[in-house]
C-alpha positions in Angstrom: -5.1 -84.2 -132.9 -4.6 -82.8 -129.6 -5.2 -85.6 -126.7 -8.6 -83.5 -125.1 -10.1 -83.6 -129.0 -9.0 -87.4 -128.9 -10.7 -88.0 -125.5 -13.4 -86.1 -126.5 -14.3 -87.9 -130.0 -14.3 -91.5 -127.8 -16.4 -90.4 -125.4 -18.7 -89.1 -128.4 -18.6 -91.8 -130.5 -18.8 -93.9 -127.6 -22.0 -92.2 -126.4 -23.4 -91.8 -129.8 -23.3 -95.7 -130.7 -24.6 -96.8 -126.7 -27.4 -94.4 -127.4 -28.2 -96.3 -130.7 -27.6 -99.2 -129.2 -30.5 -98.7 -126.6 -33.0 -96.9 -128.8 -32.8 -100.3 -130.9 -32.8 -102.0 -127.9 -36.5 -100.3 -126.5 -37.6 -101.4 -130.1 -36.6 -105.1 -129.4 -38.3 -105.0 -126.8 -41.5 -103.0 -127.9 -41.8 -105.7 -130.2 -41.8 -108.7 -127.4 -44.1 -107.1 -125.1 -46.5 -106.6 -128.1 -46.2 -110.2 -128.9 -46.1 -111.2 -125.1 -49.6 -109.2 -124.7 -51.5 -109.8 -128.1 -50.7 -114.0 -127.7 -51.9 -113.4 -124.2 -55.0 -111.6 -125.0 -55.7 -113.9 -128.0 -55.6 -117.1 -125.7 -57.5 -115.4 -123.5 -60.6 -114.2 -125.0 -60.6 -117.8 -127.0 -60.3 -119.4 -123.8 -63.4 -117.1 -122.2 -65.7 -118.0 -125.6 -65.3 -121.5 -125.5 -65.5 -121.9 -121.2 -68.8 -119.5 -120.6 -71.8 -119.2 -122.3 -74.1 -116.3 -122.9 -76.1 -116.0 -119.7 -72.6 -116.2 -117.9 -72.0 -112.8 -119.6 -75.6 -111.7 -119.6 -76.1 -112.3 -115.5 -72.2 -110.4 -115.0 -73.7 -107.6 -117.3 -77.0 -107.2 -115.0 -75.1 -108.0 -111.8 -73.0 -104.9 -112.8 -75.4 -102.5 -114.1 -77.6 -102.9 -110.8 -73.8 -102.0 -108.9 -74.0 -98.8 -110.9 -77.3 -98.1 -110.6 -76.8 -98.1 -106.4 -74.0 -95.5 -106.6 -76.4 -92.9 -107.4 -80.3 -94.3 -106.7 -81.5 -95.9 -103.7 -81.5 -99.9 -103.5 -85.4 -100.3 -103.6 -85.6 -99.0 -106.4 -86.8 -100.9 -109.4 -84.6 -101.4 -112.4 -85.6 -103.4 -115.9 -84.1 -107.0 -116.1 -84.1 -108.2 -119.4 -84.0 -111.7 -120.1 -84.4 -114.1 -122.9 -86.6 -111.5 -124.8 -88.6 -110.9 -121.4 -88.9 -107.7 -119.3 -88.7 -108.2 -115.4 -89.4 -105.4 -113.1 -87.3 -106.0 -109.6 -85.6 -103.8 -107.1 -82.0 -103.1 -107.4 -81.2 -104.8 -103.8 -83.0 -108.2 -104.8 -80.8 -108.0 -108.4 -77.8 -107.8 -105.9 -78.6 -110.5 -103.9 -79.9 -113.1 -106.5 -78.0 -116.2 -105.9 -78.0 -116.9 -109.7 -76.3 -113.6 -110.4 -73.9 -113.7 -107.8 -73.2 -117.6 -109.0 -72.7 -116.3 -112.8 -70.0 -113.4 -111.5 -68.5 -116.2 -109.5 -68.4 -118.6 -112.1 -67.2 -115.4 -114.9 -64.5 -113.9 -112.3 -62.6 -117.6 -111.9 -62.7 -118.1 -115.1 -61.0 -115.0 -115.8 -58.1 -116.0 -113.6 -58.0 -119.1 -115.5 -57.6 -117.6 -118.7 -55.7 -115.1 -117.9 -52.6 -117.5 -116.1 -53.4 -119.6 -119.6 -53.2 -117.1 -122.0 -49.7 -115.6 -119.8 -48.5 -119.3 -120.1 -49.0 -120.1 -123.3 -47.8 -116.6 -124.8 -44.7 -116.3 -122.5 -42.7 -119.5 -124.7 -44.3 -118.1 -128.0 -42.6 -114.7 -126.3 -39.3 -116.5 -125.6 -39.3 -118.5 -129.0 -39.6 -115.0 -130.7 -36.2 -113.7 -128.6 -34.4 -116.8 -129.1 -35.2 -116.3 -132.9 -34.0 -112.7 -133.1 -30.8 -113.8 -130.7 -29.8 -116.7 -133.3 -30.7 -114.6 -136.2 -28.1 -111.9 -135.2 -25.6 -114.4 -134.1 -25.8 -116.1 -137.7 -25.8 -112.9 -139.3 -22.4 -112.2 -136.8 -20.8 -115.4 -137.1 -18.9 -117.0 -140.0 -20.8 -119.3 -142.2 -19.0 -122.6 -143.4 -18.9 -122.8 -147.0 -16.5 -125.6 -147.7 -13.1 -126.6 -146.7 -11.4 -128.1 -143.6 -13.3 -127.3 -139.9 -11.4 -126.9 -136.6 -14.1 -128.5 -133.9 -14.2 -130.3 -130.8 -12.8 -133.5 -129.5 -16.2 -134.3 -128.2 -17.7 -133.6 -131.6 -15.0 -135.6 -133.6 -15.4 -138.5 -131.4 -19.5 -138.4 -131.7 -18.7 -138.6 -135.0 -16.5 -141.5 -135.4 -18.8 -143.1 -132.8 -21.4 -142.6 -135.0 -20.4 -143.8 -138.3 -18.9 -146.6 -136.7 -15.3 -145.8 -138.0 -13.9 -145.4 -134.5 -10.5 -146.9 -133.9 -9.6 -148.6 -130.5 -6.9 -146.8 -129.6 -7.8 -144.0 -127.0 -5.9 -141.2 -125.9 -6.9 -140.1 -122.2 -10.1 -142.4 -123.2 -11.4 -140.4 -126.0 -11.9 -142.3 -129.6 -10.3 -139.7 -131.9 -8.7 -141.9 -134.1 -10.5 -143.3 -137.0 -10.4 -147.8 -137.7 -7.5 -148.3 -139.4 -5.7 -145.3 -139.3 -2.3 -147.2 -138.5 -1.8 -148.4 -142.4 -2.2 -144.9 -143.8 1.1 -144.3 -141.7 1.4 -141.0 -138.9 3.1 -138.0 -138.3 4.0 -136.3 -134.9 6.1 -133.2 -135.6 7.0 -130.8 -132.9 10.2 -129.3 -130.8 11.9 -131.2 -128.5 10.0 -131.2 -124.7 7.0 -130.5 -126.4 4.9 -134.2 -126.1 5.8 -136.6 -129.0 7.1 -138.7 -126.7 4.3 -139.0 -124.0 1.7 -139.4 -127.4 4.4 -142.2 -128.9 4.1 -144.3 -125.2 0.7 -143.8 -125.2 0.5 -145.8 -129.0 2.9 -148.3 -127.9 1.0 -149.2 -124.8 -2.2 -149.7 -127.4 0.2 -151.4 -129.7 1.5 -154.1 -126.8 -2.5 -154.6 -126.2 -3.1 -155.7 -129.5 -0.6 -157.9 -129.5 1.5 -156.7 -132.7 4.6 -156.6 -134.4 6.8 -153.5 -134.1 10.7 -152.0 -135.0 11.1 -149.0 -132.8 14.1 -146.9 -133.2 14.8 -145.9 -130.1 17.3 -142.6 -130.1 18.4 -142.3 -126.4 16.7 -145.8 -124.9 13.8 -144.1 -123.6 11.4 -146.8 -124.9 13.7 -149.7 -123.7 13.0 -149.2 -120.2 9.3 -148.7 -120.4 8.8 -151.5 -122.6 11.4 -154.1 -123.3 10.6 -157.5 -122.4 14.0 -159.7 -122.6 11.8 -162.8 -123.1 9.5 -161.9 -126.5 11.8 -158.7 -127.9 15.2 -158.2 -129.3 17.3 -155.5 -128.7 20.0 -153.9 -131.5 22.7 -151.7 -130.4 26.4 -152.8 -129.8 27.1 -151.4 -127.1 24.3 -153.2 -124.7 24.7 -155.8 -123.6 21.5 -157.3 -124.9 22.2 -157.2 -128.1 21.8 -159.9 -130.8 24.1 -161.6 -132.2 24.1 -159.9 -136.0 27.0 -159.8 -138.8 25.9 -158.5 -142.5 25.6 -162.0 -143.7 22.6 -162.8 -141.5 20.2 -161.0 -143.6 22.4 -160.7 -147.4 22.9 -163.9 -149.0 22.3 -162.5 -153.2 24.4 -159.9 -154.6 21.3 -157.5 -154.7 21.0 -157.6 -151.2 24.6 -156.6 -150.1 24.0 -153.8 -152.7 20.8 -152.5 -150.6 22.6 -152.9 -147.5 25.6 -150.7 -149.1 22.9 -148.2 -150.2 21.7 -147.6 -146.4 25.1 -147.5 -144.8 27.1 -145.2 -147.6 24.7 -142.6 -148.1 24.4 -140.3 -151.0 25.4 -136.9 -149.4 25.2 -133.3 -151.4 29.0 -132.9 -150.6 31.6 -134.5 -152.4 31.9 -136.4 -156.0 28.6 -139.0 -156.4 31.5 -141.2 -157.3 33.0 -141.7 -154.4 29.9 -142.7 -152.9 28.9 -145.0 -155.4 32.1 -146.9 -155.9 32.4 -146.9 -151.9 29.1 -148.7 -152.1 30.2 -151.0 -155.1 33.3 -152.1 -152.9 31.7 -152.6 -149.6 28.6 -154.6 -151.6 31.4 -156.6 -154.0 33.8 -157.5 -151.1 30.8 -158.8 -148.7 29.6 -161.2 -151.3 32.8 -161.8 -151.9 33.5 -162.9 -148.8 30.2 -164.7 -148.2 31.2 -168.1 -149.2 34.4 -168.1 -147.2 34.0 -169.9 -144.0 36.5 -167.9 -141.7 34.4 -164.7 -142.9 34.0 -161.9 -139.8 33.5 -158.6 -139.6 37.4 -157.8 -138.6 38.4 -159.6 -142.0 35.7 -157.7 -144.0 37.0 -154.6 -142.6 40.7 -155.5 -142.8 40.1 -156.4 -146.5 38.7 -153.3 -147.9 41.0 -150.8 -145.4 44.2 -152.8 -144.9 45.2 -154.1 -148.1 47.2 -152.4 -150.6 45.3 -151.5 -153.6 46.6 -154.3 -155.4 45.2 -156.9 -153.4 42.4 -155.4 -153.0 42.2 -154.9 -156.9 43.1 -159.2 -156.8 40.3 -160.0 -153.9 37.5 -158.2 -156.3 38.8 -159.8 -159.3 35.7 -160.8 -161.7 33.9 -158.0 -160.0 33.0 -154.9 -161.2 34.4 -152.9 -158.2 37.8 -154.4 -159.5 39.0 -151.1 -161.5 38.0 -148.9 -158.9 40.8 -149.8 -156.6 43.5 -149.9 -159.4 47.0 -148.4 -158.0 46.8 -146.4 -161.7 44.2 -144.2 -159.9 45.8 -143.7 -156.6 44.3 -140.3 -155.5 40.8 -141.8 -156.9 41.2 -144.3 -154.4 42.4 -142.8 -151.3 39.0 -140.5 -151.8 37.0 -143.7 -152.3 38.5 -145.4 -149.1 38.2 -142.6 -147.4 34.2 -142.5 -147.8 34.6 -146.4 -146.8 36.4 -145.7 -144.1 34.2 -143.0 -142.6 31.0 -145.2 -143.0 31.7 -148.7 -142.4 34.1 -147.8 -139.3 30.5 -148.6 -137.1 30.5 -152.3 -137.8 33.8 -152.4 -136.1 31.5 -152.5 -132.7 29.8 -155.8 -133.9 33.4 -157.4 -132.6 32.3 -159.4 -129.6 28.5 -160.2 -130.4 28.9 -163.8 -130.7 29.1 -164.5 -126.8 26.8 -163.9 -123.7 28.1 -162.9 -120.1 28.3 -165.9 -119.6 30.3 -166.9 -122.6 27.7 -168.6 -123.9 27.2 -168.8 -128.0 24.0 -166.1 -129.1 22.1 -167.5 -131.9 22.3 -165.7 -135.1 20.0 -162.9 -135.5 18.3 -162.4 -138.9 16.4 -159.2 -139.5 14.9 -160.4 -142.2 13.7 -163.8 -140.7 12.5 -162.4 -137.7 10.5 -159.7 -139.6 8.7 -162.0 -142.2 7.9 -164.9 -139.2 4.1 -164.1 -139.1 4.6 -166.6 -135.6 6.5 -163.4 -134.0 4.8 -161.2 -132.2 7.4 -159.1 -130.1 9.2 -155.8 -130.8 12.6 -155.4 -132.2 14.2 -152.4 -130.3 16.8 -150.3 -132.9 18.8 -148.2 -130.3 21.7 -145.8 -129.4 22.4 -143.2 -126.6 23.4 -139.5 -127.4 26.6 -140.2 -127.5 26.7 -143.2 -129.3 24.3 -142.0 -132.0 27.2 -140.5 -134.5 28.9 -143.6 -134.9 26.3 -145.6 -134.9 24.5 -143.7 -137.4 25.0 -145.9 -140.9 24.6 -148.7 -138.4 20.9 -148.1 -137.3 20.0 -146.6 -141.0 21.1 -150.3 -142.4 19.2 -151.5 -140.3 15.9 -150.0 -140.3 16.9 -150.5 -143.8 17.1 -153.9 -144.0 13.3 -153.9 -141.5 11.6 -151.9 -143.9 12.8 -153.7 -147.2 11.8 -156.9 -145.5 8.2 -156.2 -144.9 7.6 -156.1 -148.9 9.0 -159.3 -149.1 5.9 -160.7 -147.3 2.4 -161.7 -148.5 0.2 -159.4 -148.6 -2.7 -159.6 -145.7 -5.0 -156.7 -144.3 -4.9 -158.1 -141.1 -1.1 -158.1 -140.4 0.2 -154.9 -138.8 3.7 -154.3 -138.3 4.7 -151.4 -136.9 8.3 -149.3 -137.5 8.4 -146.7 -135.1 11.1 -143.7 -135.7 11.1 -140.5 -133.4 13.8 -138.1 -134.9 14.1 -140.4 -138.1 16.2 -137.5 -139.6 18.6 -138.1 -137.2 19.6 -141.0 -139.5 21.0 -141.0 -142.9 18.8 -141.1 -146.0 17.1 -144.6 -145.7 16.4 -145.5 -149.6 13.9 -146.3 -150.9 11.6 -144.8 -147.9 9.2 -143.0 -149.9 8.5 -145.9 -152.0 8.5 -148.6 -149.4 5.9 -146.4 -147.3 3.8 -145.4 -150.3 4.0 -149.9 -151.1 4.0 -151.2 -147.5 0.3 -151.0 -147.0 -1.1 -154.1 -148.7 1.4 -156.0 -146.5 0.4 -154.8 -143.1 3.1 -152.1 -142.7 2.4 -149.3 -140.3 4.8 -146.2 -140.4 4.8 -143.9 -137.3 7.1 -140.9 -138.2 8.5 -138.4 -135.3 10.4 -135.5 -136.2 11.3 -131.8 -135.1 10.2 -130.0 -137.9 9.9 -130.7 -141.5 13.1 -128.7 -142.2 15.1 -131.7 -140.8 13.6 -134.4 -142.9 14.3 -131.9 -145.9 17.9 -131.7 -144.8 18.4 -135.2 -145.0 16.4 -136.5 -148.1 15.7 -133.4 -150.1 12.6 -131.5 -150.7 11.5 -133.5 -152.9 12.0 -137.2 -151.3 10.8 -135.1 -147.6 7.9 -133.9 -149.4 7.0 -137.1 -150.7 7.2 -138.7 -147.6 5.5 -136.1 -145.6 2.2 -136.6 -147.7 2.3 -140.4 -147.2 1.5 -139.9 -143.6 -1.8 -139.1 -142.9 -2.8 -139.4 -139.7 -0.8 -135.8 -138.4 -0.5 -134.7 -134.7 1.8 -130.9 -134.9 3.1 -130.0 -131.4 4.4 -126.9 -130.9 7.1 -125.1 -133.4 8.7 -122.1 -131.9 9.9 -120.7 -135.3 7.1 -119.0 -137.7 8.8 -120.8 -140.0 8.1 -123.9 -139.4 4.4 -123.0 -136.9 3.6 -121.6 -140.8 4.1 -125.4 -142.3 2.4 -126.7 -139.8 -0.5 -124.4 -140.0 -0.9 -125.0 -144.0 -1.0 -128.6 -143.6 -4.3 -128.8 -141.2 -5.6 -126.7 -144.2 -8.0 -124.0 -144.8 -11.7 -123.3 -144.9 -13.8 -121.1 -147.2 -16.0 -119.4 -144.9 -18.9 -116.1 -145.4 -18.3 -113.3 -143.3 -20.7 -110.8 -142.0 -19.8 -107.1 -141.9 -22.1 -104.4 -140.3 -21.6 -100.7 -140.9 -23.0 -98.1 -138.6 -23.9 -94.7 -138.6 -24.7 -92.4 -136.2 -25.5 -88.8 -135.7 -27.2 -85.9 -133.6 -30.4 -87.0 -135.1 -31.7 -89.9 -134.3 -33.2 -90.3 -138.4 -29.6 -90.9 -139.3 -28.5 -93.8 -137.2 -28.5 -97.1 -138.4 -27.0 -100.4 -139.0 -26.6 -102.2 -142.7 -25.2 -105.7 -143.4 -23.1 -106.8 -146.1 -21.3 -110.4 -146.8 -18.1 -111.3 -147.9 -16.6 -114.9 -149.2 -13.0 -115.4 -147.9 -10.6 -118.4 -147.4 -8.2 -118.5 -144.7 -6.5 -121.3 -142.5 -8.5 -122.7 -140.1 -5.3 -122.0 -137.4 -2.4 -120.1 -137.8 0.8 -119.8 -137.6 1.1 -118.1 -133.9 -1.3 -120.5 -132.3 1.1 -123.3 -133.1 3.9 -121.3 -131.5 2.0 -121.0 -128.7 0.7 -124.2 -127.9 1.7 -125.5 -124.4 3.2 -128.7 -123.7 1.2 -132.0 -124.3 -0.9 -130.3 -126.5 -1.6 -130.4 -130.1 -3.8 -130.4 -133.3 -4.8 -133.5 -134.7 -6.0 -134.1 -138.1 -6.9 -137.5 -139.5 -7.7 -138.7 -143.3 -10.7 -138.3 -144.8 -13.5 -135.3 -144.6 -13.5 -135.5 -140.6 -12.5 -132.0 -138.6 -9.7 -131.0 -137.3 -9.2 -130.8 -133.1 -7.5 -129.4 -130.5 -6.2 -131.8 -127.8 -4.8 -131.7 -124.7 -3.0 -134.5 -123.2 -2.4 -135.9 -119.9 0.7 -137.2 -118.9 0.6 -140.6 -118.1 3.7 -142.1 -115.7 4.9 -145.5 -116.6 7.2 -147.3 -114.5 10.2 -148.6 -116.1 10.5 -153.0 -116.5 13.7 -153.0 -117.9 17.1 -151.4 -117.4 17.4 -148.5 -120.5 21.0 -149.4 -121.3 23.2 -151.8 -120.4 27.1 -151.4 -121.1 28.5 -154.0 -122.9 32.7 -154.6 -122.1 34.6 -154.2 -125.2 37.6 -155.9 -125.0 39.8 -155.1 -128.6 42.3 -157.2 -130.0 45.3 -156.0 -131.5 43.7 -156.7 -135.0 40.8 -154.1 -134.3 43.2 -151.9 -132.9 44.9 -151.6 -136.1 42.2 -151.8 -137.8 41.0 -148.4 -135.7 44.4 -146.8 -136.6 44.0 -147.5 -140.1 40.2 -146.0 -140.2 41.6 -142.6 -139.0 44.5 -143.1 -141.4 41.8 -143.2 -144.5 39.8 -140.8 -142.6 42.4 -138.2 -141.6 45.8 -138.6 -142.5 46.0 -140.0 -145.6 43.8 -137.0 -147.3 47.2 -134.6 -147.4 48.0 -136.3 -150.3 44.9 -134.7 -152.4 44.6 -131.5 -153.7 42.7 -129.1 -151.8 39.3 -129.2 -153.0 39.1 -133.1 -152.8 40.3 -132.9 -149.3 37.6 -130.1 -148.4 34.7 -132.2 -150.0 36.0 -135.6 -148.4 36.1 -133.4 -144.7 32.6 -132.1 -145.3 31.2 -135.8 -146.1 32.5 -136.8 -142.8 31.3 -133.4 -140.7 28.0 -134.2 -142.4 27.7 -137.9 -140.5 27.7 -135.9 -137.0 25.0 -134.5 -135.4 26.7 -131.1 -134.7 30.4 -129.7 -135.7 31.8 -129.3 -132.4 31.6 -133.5 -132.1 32.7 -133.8 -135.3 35.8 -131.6 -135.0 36.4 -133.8 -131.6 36.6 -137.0 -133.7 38.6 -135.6 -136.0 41.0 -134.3 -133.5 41.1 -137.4 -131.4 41.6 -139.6 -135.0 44.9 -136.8 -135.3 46.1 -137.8 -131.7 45.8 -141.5 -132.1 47.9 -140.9 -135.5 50.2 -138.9 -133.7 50.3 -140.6 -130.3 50.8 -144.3 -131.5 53.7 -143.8 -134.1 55.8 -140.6 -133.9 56.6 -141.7 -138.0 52.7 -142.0 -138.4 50.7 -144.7 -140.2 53.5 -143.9 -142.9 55.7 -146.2 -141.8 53.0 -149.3 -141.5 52.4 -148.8 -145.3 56.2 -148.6 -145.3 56.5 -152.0 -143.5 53.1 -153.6 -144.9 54.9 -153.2 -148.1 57.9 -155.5 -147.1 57.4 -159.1 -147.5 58.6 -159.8 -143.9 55.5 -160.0 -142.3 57.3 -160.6 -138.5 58.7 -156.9 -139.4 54.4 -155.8 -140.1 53.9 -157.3 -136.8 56.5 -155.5 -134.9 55.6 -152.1 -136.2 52.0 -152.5 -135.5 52.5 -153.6 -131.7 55.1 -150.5 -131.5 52.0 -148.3 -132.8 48.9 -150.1 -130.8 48.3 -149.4 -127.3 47.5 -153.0 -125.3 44.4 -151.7 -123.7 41.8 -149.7 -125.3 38.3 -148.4 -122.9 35.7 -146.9 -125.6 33.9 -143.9 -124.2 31.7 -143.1 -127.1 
């Protein structure tokens, strides 16, 4: 079609449907002013019969007459007056002037007025009731009507509601009630990119939480909750490498076989690379040497480690005697072992940075720190803070993950009690390993006061990290859902299914017009559909600090935006702790990237491929991991020019002056740890 016929069919069609539009539009309004004038003229005249009586109209009606009668005839003349059945003869100018007459048109003409500004009154709302009727009729015949389904509404509504039905929570957010009363034991989500609000909404919970005076375990990736909230005389702080920290070995919260197996569990995880074997037995050894070593006085971390790492298989086999982790350390199954150390190593290399706990600046003995006790005293009511800095995080990985571990297996040791709330707070928790058990202990942790608050990037990275299946599970344990913004569709489309959809009657009008005005016209038609109540794009597009809340139950779904709320900080975010290394945890580093590194070129190919994906898996990216690795190589390389070759070499000679020797040529004397 050529672009005048294009122009010209718009400005026809264009033309054609205004013209429609304002022919129906004089009927609309044919219609009011026929309502506007017959409820005027109705009030009026009832108005008129029930305010003047008959000789009212009956003197008007003479008083009249005589006018007309003076037009054309002269005044004196006479003129019949009929009245109540009698006939009065009387000049036209004395009919004019009769005071009664004149009273009676008076009397009729206000009362006219009066009716008439009562009968415009009174029709104009039965006028503008009739307009609001046809305006609401064509809006519902235009909008969608709500069948069934999830809503999208206001705040303001969602919060008369709550108000309402009494089921508000406390907590506010910018002082609106949009939470429903207990909403913290059917756990929460916050899901969203990075920059995007989580944190501001997570502060704004935690400043509610401090209020109320309860128990909380926040893991705290980067410190940004220490320094808004730690208070150094109610809270505890976890993470080696502040100074702060408690005073914590495994044996603090493990004292049956069961829980050094749980402990194992959390700091080995299961990955998708590499044998399950490896895993598992690496857990068996780490769970079987702990207990082991439980009963033994001297017992430390440096021992533990230099037990399962430094001693030839042998020993080893000897130490774990009466145990079933005893065969899997045989010398017969060399190459099954170096694999299985080689897990070990890569996992249990973070409790190396317990070294040095024991001792204050001041060099003052810390109290021992149990996770377990603290967590189950009903007496405490401050916040253990879980954290690491960016570029702590990859080795302290298994570390935290035991933890939080430990925390969350210790709340179902308690009683239960509906009145208890202890929080555990995780933003990014798939930057940790696979915590197990988590699904369970979630779906259990309810009747014993347990509040999970969940923070992650996208669903994709809880998925990565525990499966569909286990990420799934855990994703529909969380009810209470705030979705920030998700730049992908991808992930915008998960978000978008989970605040659900409605099933909703849609209105369609067809039109037709033509040259004659007999063939236009307008016909309705409706149509049931179901669609999401937002989709896909509008979560892409969501600015920051704002996001769409939905919360259990059959309440609607809102819209939010937040304000950001500045909180000064009470506390230093991190504070370095001095490691100072002794020549025992020096070799005891060397021999981690021995098992780690260079003791894999003795396995075929494919073994060494799986072991180097485990270990690229417990990084948060591959260019950090390939650093680690690298610097592990150098260390190697850089301490002995022979390698940690010839420590095995000496270790296996009785003389153990000639150990010593070798392992002070291949140990630097100072060590500074930039992690």
């Amino acid at each position: 079609m050529k672009r005048d016929q294009i122009r010209m069919s718009n400005l026809t069609r264009g033309g054609q449907v205004t013209m429609n539009n304002f022919h129906m539009w004089i009927q609309v309004t044919k219609v009011l002013s026929a309502v506007f004038l017959g409820c005027a003229l109705s009030i009026f005249a009832f108005y008129m019969f029930i305010s003047l009586s008959a000789d009212n109209f009956h003197s008007v009606l003479i008083y009249y007459f005589a006018k007309i009668l003076n037009l054309f005839v002269k005044s004196d003349k006479l003129m019949d007056v009929h009245w109540h059945g009698v006939i009065y003869h009387r000049r036209i100018i004395d009919v004019l002037n009769n005071v009664y007459f004149i009273s009676a048109v008076n009397t009729v003409f206000h009362q006219v007025l009066i009716g008439a500004l009562i009968g415009s009154g009174c029709a104009l709302p039965i006028t503008i009731g009739v307009n609001k009727y046809f305006f609401n009729r064509g809006r519902e015949l235009s909008e969608d009507k709500f069948i069934r389904g999830m809503k999208l509404d206001s705040v303001k509504n969602l919060e008369k509601i709550l108000i309402k039905t009494k089921q508000a929570s406390t907590l506010t957010f910018d002082k609106r009630y949009i939470f429903k009363k207990n909403f913290e034991v059917q756990h929460m989500l916050l899901d969203g990119t990075t920059g995007s609000g989580k944190s501001v909404a997570l502060r704004k919970l935690l400043l509610w939480i401090r209020a109320r005076g309860d128990k909380a375990i926040i893991y705290d990736k980067g410190c940004t909750y220490v320094g808004k909230f730690y208070n150094e005389k109610t809270d505890f702080l976890m993470n080696p490498f502040d100074e702060r920290c408690v005073n914590w070995d495994v044996w603090c919260d493990a004292q049956h076989e069961t829980d050094f197996e749980n402990m194992s569990s959390a700091l080995i995880p299961m990955h998708g690379e590499g044998d399950p074997f490896w895993v598992s037995a690496a857990r068996s050894i780490f769970a079987s040497t702990a207990m082991m070593m439980s009963t033994e006085k001297d017992r430390s971390i440096e021992k533990l480690l230099e037990v399962m790492l430094k001693s030839k298989l042998e020993n080893l086999s000897q130490y774990l005697e009466g145990t079933e982790s005893a065969s899997l350390v045989s010398d017969k199954i060399q190459k099954t072992a170096i694999s299985i150390k080689s897990v070990l190593a890569t996992y249990i290399k973070s409790l190396r940075f317990l070294h040095g706990l024991e001792c204050d600046l001041s060099g003052n003995q810390k109290n021992k720190f149990s996770i377990k006790e603290w967590v189950t005293n009903d007496n405490e009511n401050g916040w253990l803070f879980i954290s690491s800095n960016a570029e702590q995080h990859a080795s302290l990985r298994p570390l935290i993950s035991m933890w939080l571990a430990i925390a969350s297996t210790s709340i179902l040791g308690l009683t239960e009690n509906e009145d208890r709330r202890i929080w555990v707070i995780g933003d990014e928790i798939p930057s940790l390993h696979k915590l197990p058990e988590l699904p369970e202990t979630i779906a259990e942790v309810r009747k014993f006061g347990g509040c999970y608050v969940l923070g992650m990037q996208s669903v994709a990275q809880l998925r990565k990290v525990y499966g569909k299946n286990a990420a799934d599970e855990i994703f529909d344990l969380l009810n209470t859902r705030l979705f920030f913004r998700s730049p992908s569709n991808e992930m915008a489309e998960i978000s978008a299914k989970e605040l659900g959809e409605e099933e909703i009657e849609v209105c369609k009008d067809n039109r037709s017009v033509g040259p004659n005005a007999i063939r236009d016209g307008m016909t309705f038609g409706f149509q049931t559909v179901k669609r999401q109540i937002v989709i896909a794009s509008e979560i892409m597009k969501l600015s920051d600090l704002s996001f769409y809340l939905r919360i259990a139950d059959e309440y609607p779904v809102v819209k939010m935006n937040m304000q950001f709320d500045r909180f000064d900080s009470i506390a230093h975010a991190f504070i370095k702790r001095k490691i100072i290394k002794t020549p025992q945890e020096k070799y005891i580093e060397a021999m981690i990237a021995h098992y780690q590194v260079g003791n894999l070129s003795q396995l075929d190919d494919n073994a060494r491929k799986k072991l180097m994906n485990m270990q690229e898996s417990t990084y948060d990216n591959k260019e950090k991991e390939q650093n680690e690795m690298k610097k592990a190589v150098s260390d190697i390389n850089n301490k002995n020019s022979n390698g940690i070759h010839d420590i095995n070499e000496h270790k296996n000679n009785a003389d153990h002056k000639s150990q010593l020797e070798i392992e002070e040529m291949v140990l630097n004397e100072e060590v500074n740890i930039n992690l």
